[in-house]
N, C-alpha and C positions, 0 to 999 in steps of 0.2 A: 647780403644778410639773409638769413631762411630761418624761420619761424620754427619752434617745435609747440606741436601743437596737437600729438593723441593724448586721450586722457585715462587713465582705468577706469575700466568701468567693474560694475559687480556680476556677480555670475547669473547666469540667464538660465538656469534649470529650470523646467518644469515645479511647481509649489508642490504639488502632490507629489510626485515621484520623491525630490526630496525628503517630505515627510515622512512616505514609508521607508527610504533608506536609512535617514534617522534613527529612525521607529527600533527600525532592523539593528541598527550598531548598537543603539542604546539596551537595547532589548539583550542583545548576544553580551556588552560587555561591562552590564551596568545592573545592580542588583535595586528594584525599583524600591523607594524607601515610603511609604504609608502615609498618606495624606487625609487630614479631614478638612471638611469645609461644611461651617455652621452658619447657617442666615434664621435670624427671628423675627416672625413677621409682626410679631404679639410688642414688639419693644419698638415704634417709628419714632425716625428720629425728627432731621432737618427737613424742612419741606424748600423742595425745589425749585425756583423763581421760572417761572415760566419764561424768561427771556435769558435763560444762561446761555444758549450756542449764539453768536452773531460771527459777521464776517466782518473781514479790515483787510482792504487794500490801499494802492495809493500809486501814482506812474511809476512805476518800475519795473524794468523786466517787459515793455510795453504790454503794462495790463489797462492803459484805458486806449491809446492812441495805438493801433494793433491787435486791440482785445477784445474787453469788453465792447468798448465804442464801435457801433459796426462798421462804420467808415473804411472803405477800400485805398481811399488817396493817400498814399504818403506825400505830406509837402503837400498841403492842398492850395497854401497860401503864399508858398516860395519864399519862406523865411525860413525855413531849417536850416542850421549848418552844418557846413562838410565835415565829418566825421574827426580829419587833424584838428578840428576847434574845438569840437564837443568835449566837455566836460563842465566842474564846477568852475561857474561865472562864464564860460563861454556864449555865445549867441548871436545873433544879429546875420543876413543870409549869408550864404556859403560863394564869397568869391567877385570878382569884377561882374560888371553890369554884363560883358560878354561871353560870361561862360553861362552856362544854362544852370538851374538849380538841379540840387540832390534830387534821384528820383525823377528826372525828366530827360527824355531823350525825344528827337527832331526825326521826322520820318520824309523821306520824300527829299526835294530839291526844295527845298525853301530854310531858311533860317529863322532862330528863336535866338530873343535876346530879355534879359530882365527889363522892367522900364516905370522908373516912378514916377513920370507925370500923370496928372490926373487921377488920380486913385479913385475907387469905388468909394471908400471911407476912410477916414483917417484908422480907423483897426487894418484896414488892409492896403497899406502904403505900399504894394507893386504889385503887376501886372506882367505875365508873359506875353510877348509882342512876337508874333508867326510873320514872319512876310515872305509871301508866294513866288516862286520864280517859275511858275509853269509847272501844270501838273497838280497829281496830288502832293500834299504837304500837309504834316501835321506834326500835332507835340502827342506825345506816348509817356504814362509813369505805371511806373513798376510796381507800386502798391507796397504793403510791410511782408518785404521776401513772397511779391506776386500776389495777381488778383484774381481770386478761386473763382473758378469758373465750375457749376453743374450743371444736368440736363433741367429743364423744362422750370430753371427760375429767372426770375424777372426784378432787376433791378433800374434802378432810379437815381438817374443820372442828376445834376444841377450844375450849370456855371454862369458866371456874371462875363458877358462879352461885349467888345463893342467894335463896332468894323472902322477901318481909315483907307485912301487911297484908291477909291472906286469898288472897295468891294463891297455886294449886297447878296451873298448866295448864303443858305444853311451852312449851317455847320454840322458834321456827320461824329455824334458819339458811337464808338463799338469798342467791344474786348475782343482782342487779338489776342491766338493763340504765340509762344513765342517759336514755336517751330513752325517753319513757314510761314508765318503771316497769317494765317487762316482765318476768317470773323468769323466767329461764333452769337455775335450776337450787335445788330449795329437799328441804329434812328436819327433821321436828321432831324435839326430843330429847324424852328423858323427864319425867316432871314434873316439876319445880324444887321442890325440897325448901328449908326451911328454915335449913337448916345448907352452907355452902363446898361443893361436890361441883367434881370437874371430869366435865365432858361431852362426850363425841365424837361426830358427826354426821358422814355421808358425804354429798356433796352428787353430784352426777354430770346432766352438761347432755347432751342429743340430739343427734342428728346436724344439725338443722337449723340447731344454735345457735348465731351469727353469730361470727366470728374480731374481736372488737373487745379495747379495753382500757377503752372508752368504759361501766366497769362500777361498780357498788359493794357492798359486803357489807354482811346487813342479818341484827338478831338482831331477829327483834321476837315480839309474842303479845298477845290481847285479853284485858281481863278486869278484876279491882278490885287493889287493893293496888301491889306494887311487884317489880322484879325489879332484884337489881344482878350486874354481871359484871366478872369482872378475867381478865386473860391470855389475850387475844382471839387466836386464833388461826386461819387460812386456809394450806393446804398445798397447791399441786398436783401433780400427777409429778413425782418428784423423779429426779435420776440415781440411776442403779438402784436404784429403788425404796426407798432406804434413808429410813427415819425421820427427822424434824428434818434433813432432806440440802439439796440443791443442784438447783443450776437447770442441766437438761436441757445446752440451747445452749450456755451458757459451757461446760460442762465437755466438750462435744464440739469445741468451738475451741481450749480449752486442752490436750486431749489429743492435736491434729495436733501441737503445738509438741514432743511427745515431752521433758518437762520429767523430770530427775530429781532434782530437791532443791526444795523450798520455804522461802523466806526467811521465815519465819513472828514474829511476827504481824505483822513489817514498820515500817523508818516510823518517824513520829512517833507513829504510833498506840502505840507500845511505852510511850514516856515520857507522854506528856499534857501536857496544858499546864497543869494541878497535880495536886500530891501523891497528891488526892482521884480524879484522871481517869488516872492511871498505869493502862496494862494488870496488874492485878492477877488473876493468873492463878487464883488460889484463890475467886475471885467467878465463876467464868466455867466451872466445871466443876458436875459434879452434874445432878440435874432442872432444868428452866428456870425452875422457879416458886420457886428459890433463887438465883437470877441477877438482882442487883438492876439492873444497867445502868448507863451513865456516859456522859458528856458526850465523844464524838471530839473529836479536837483540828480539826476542820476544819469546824466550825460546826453540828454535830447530833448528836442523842441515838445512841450504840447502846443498839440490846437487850439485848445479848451473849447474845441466842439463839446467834449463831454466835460461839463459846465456844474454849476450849483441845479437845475434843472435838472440831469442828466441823471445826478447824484439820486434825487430826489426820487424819479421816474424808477430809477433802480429798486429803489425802496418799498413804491407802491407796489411795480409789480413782482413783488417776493413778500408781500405780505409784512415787512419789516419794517421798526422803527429806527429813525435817524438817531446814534448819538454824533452828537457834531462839537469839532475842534474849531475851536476859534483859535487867530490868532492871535499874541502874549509877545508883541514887540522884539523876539528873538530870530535872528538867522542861522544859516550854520557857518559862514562864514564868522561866526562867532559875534558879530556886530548887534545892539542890543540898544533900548532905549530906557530909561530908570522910570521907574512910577514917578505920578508927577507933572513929568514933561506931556509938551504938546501934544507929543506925537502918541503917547500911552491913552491919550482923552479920546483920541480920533479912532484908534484901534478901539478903544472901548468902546464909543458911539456904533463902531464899525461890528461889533460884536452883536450890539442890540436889534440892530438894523439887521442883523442875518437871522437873528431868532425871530424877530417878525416877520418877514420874508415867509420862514418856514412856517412856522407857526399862528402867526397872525390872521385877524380875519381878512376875507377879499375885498372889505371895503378901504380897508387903513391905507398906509402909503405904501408898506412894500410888500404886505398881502397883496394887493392891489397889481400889485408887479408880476406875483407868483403866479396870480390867477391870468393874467396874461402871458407868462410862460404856460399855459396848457394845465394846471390845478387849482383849482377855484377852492376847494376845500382845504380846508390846512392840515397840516402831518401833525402828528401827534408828535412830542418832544417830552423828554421828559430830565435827558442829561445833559448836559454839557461840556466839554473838557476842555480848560484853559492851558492853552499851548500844547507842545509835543516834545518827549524826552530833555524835561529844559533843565536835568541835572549837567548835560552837556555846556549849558554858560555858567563858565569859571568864573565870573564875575560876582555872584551870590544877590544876580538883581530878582532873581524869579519870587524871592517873597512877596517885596514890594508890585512887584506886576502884576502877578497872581490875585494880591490883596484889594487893587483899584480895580479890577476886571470882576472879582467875584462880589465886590461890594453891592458895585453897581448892578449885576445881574440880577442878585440876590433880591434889590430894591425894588426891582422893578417886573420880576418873574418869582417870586416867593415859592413858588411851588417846584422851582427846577432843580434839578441837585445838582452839584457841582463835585467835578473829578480836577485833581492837581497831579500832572504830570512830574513833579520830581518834591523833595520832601518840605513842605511852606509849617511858620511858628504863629503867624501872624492873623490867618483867617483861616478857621476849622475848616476843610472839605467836608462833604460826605461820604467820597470816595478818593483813595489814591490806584494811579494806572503800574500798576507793577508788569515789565519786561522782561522777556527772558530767553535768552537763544545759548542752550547748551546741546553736550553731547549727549546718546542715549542713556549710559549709566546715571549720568549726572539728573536728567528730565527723570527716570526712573526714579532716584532716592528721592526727588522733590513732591512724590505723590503726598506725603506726608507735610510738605512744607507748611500748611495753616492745619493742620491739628492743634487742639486746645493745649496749650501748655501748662506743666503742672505751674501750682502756685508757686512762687519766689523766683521766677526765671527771670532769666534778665529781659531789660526791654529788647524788641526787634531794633534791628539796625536795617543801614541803607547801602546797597554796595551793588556795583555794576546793573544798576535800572531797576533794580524791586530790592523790595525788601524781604527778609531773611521770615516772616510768618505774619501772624498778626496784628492788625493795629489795635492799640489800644482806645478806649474812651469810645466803643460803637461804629469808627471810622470803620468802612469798609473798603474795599480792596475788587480795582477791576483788572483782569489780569489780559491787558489788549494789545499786546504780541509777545507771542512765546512760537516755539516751532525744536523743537530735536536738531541739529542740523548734520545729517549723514545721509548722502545720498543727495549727489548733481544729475540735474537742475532741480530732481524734484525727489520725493523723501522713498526710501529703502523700507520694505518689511520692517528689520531691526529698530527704524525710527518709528515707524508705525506702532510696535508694541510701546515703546517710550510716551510715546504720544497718547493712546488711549489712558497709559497706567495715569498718567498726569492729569488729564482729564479726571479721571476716577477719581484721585484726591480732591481734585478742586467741585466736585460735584458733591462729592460727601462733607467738603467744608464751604456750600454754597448759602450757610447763612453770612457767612462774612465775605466768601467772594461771589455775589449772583451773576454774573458777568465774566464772558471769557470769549479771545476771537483769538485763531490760530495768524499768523503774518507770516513772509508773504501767501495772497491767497492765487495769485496768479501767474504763470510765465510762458513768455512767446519763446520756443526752443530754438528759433533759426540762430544756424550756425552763418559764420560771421563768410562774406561773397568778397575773399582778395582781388578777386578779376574786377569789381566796382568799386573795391574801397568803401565796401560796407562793415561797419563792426558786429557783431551780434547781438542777437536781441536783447540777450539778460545780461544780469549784473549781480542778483543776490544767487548763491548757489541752492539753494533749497526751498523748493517753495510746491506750493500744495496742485493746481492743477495743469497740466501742460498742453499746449496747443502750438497751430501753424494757422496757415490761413483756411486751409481747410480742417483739419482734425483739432480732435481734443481728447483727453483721457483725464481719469482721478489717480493720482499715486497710493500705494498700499495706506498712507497716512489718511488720506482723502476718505479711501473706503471703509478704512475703522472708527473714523467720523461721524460718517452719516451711520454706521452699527448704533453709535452712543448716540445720536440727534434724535435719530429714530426709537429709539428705545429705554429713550430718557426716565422717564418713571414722573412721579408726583412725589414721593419721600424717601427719604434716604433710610436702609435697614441695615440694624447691626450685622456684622458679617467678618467672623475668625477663621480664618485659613492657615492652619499650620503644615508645614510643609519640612520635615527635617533637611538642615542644612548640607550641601553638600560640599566635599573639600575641595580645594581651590584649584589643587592642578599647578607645577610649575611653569609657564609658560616659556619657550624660549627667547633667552634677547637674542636676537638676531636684525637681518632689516638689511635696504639698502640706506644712502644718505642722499641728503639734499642740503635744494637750497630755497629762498623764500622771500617776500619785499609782502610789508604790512600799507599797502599806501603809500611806499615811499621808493623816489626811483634810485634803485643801486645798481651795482654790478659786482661780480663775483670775478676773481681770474689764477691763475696756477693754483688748481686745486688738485688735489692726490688726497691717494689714501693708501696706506704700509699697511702690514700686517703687524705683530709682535716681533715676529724674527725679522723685521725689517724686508719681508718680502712686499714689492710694489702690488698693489692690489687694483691701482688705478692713476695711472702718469698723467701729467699736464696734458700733453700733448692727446691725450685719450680721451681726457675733460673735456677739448675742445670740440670733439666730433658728434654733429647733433644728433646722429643718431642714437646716441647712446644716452638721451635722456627724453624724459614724461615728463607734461606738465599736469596742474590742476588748480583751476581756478581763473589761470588765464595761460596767455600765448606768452613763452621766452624766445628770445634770439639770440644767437651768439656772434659777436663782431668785436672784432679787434683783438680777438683771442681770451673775449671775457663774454660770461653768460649776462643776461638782464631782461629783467619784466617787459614786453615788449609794450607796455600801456604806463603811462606814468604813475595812476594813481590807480593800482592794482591791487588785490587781493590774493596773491596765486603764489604757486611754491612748486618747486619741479624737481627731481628724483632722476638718480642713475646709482649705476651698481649692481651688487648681486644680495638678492634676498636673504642668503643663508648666509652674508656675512655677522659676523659674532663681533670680536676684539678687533677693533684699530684705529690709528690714527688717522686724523683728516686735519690735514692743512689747505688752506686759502688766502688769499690776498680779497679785502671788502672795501668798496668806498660806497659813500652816500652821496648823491649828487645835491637831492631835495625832498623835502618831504619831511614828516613829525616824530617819524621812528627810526630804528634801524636796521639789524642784519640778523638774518633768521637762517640758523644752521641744521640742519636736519638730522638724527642720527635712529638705527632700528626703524626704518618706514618699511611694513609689511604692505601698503596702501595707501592711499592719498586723504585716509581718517584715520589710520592708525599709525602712528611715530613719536618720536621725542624731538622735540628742539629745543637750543638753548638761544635766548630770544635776547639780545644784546639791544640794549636803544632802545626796550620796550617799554610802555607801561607810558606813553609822551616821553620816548627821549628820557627816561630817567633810571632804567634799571637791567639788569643781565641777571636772566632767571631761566628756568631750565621749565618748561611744560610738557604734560604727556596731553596724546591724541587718541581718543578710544570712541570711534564713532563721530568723530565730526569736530566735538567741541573741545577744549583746552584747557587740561587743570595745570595751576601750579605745583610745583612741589621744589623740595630743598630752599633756600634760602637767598634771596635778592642781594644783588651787590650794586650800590649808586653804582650807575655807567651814564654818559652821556656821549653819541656819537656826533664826532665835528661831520658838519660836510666838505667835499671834496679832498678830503684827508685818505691815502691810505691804510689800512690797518693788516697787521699779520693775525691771522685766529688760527690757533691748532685746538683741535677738540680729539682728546684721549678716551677710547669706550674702553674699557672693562666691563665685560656682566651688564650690572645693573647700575653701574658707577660708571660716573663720570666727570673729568676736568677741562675746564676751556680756561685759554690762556691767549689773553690780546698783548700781541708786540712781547711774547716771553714771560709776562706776568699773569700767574694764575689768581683768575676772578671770580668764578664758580669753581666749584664741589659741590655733589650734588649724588645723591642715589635714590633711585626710582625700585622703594620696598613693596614687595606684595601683600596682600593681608594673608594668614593665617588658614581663613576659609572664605569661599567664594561669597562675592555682593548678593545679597539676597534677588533674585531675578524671578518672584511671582509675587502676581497681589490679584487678592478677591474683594471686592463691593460685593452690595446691594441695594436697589431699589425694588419698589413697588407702583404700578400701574393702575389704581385703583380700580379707572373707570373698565379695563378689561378686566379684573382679577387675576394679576399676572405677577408674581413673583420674576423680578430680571436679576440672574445672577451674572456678574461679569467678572473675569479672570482674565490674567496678561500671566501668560508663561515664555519669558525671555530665554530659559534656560537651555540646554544644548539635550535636554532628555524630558520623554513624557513624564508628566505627574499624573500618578492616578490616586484621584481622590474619591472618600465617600463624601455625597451632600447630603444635607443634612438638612430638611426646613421646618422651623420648628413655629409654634403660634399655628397653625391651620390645622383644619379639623383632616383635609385631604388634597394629595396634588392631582390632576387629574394625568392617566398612562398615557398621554402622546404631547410632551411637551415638545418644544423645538429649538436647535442651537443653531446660531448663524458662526462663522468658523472664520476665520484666516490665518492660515499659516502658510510657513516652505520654510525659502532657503533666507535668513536674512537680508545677503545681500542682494536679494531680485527687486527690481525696477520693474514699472511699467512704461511703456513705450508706446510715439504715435503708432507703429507695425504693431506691437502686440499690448493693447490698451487694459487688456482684463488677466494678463499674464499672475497678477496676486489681487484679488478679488475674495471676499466671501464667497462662501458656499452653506447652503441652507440645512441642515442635518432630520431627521427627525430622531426624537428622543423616547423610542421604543420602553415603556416600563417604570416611565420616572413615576418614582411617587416621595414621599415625607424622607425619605432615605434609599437612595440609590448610588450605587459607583457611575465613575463617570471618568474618562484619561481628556485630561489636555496637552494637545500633542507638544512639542519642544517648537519654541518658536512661533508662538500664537494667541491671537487674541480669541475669547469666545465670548457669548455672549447667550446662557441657557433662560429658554422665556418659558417658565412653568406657570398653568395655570391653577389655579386652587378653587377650591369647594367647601362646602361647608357639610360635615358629615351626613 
């Protein structure tokens, strides 16, 4: 079996030099068409909630266990499982009592074996058991993809040990380099007594000691008998120093965003995907050695070192208010409980008890608790959200659950406002959580999304996690994950301008939405280690900042972020930017083809592709050969002379061929083994974001429809036909391209028709705001220019008596598809301008491909 496993990436030019090549083509073959742009400061509109940017994350992509959380130990408590279990519902440790756990390896002549007599605490039911045969001997773990080691810092070791068999000598904590062995940095503890103790050791490396992550942590000691250890613990600087805290970088990246609320705990992570993996907040408070841990829903153990505490701590030190998700008796294994029942009483209880916790004074019962976790003063609270995305149960119980959760909160917190995760009849919200993960054009149009509608429109509807604009009756609207999704692992320029423009709208309609957090906010990038049978870190493709054990960087999305957090304003001001349209351009269809599995494990096999004149374009036996295909999104393998998602419950779609092919036919043999969808046929892929598929078994198994791919996300178009795919069935598929047309036919019966028409004239690809900044007297004008040619506009600021000549633009532009990367972390970054000459009416070019953002200051004549 051999994996394919490159992926395309985007192009790595320099930002500027593309620009001015741009500049240059647009300039030589494009006649600039006259742009104005009017902002009046004399007409304020909406005033802007002081807590509109917040962040939301939640375990995925190891963003707490790996990330945030500074903890160096992977598997600190020898319950992770081995990587073949991991997934939804899997858990429990990885293997016989005599293999050693994930992330642990035996140094020396002595042996490691698991061992659950006698535990520390029933939270930490085994123990690693060392027994010595002479010499030194120790146990070594590898940390999340290594444990970073730099010069001249000092971390802080802890484990729980107990000796057996005549031993009584220290125990020696150090980080070992993995080349040679080398210690960079080692302390013994005191003697290991007989009896559970826990033990703290400071470890601290020289100035000379190399910047790698190329490291691992090792307990070891010579001598007879046996030594066993639980709750293995590694600490390095933590942000500000705080105890059990956080990792330095992230929180100095998250703190430019200027965030004032956290969506806590975020996610799927709320629910679990069962009963048993629900965030059960009452498991996640206290000392950590009463923190049993649980299976994320996204394919790995947490710790819940980083706990309802942890959460908390985050919050204080970022200046930010908690919004906190309770949970609403729903899994995602779809298992659910009705209002009513027992168990809806106890969740409720269970709800109130966390709003106390947080909120509560220090004297009550679980103030009381909080202030014993390390915060004596309560957090201010002010929202609440009952459950997370719970349009997901089919069951239509989320009214009723919603409605005994919100009662009771209501009754007893009068003052809190209440968000409903999917659409309730029963008990008014204050707020509903609207979703959204599209492509760029798509995020682009939606700048507009909550604009006031004229009178007589129809109401807002509800469809794929938000709704279609505004709610009616004063309900407001919080918008707590949206993201562009173009550009692995972390988001492209191209997404970046989608991203700001969408912002822009929802800031200029932040009377009805004051609230908005970008998802996901975090992802560890390590690639997946075959020699260990480790998988890799992530799992969502797009997300906002990326790191390892040592580095971290912002994505272009990231950086256009903190432009808008930073530059936010106090009121929103009118602002007309016309820009004449430009025409569309035919694009050509062309593309290579693939193939794709939504979640579900398939296999594909005799697949070919003809020309018209029945020339072979690509033979079975040519399918077969791995080198001739890309994946994206995850790993394929091809065996038994058929291709397949090499992970069962995958997101990924993989490509072969030739780019410039046009017109052909593509036949394949599909089966479904398992899983809730079916077979995704690829056809025109310029990129692993731009292609057509026609999606057979989508929609749950219910429908064969034809999608286009323009930056990431996936529109419909032509017309749905019921399909439903058997499993373990095979099926014959030939898919006929012409043009822009196209016919798929299962088993010789044609089921789609279908043509993918262009508009006319090109999607409109700029948009101008305005805000004002009072307390500076600064007019902020902001522009997203998607388009492939500079716009030069005059601006126009109208209401002030003067602007003062040295305004300033902060700038990002290039090439769309540029990434940032741990090697080159500032590759598409702002850049600071100065604005020579502005006054009340000035010209001004916004390059092709940019966000800007001009901060004029005003005067009064």
């Amino acid at each position: 079996m051999r994996r394919i496993t490159s992926i395309w990436r985007g192009s790595t030019a320099a930002p500027t030099l593309v620009a001015i090549a741009l500049l240059a083509r647009a300039g030589a073959g494009h006649a600039q068409a006259p742009a104005t742009l009017e902002v009046d400061v004399s007409k304020p509109g909406v005033t802007i909630p002081a807590e509109f940017f917040g962040l939301m994350t939640e375990e995925i992509n190891h963003a707490y266990d790996g990330g945030l959380f500074a903890e160096l130990i992977q598997n600190r408590t020898f319950q992770d499982p081995r990587p073949e279990r991991r997934g939804p519902g899997g858990g429990g440790p990885g293997g016989p009592r005599d293999r050693l756990p994930i992330h642990w390896s035996v140094l020396g002549t002595g042996k490691a074996a698991i061992d659950d007599a006698d535990p520390v605490s029933p939270a930490l039911p085994l123990s690693l058991r060392l027994d010595f045969a002479g010499g030194e001997s120790g146990v070594a773990n590898d940390g999340f993809w290594g444990i970073p080691v730099r010069p001249d810092a000092t971390y802080t070791a802890t484990f729980y040990a107990k000796a057996a068999g005549g031993f009584d000598g220290p125990v020696t904590a150090s980080i070992r380099l993995d080349q040679g062995d080398a210690v960079v940095a080692s302390s013994p503890s005191p003697p290991i007594t007989g009896a559970w103790k826990k033990y703290t050791v400071k470890l601290a490396t020289g100035p000379d000691a190399p910047t790698t992550a190329k490291a691992r942590f090792v307990l070891s000691a010579d001598g007879a008998g046996s030594v066993a250890f639980s709750l293995v613990s590694l600490f390095p600087p933590t942000y500000q120093g705080a105890p059990n805290g956080l990792r330095p970088d992230l929180m100095e990246l998250m703190a430019e965003l200027r965030p004032k609320f956290i969506r806590l705990p975020g996610g799927n992570y709320l629910e679990g995907n069962r009963f048993a993996d629900r965030f059960n907040w009452k498991k996640m408070i206290g000392p950590v050695e009463s923190r049993p841990g649980h299976m994320a829903p996204w394919g790995y153990r947490s710790s819940d070192g980083f706990g309802l505490p942890e959460f908390l701590l985050w919050c204080k030190q970022l200046g930010a208010e908690p919004i906190l998700g309770v949970f609403a008796g729903y899994v995602l294994n779809g298992d659910h409980f009705d209002a009513g029942s027992p168990e809806m009483a106890v969740y409720t209880q269970e709800a109130l008890d966390e709003i106390e916790y947080i909120a509560g004074p220090a004297d009550g019962a679980w103030g009381a608790k909080r202030a014993a976790d390390g915060f004596p003063e309560p957090f201010p609270l002010r929202y609440v959200e009952i459950g997370n995305e719970d349009w997901f149960d089919r069951s239509g119980s989320y009214d009723g659950r919603f409605t005994q959760m919100a009662r009771a909160i209501r009754e007893k917190y009068p003052h809190l406002k209440i968000i409903a995760s999917a659409p309730v009849k029963s008990f008014r919200p204050d707020l509903v959580d609207d979703h959204f993960y599209r492509s760029a054009g798509q995020l682009f149009g939606m700048s507009s999304l909550y604009d006031p509608r004229p009178s007589g429109s129809p109401p807002p509807a509800f469809a794929g996690g938000g709704w279609n604009g505004r709610q009616p009756d004063g309900v407001k609207t919080f918008v707590g994950e949206w993201a562009t999704q173009e550009g692995r692992p972390t988001p492209n320029l191209n997404a970046a301008l989608a991203d700001a423009a969408f912002i822009m709208g929802l800031e200029k309609n932040s009377d009805v939405v004051p609230m908005q957090c970008y998802a996901p906010l975090l992802v560890n990038l390590n690639e997946a280690d075959p020699a260990r049978g480790y998988p890799r870190a992530w799992q969502w493709n797009t997300n906002l900042i990326g790191y390892d054990a040592l580095r971290s960087f912002g994505s272009p999305s990231y950086h256009a972020q903190v432009m808008l957090a930073q530059n936010k304003g106090d009121v929103v001001l009118p602002a007309r930017f016309e820009v004449p349209p430009a025409p569309a351009g035919e694009e050509p269809a062309r593309g290579r083809i693939g193939v794709g599995s939504w979640r579900t494990e398939v296999e594909y096999a005799d697949l070919s592709v003809t020309a018209p004149d029945g020339r072979a374009l690509l033979n079975s036996e040519q399918a077969r050969d791995v080198s001739r295909w890309r994946s994206a999104g995850g790993d394929w393998t091809v065996r038994d002379g058929s291709i397949r998602p090499a992970a069962r419950d995958a997101e990924t779609w993989a490509f072969t061929g030739d780019a410039g092919w046009t017109d052909y036919t593509l036949r394949l043999r599909a089966r479904k083994v398992r899983g809730s969808e079916g077979f995704i046929v690829i056809w025109h892929a310029a990129d692993d974001d731009h292609y057509r598929w026609w999606n057979v078994g989508g929609w749950e198994n219910t429908l064969a429809r034809c999608e286009a791919a323009d930056g990431g996300g996936r529109t419909p178009y032509g017309t749905g036909a019921p399909f439903t795919v058997e499993a373990g069935r095979w099926y014959d598929l030939r898919l006929e391209v012409a043009g822009r047309r196209m016919r798929g036919f299962i088993d010789d019966k044609l089921v789609t028709e279908a043509a993918d028409e262009r508009p006319a004239a090109a999607p409109a690809s700029t948009l101008a705001t305005a805000t004002q900044d009072r307390a500076d007297h600064a007019v902020l004008v902001k522009v997203v220019n998607m388009g492939r040619t500079p716009v030069v506009a005059t601006v126009d600021i109208r209401g002030v008596g003067r602007i003062e000549p040295d305004g300033t633009a902060l700038v990002i532009a290039g090439d769309p598809g540029a990434v940032n990367t741990l090697d080159d972390p500032k590759k598409v970054a702002p850049r600071r301008e100065t604005l020579a000459g502005a006054s009340t009416s000035f010209p001004h070019t916004f390059p092709p491909h940019s966000f800007t953002i001009l901060r004029l200051k005003t005067a009064a004549e």
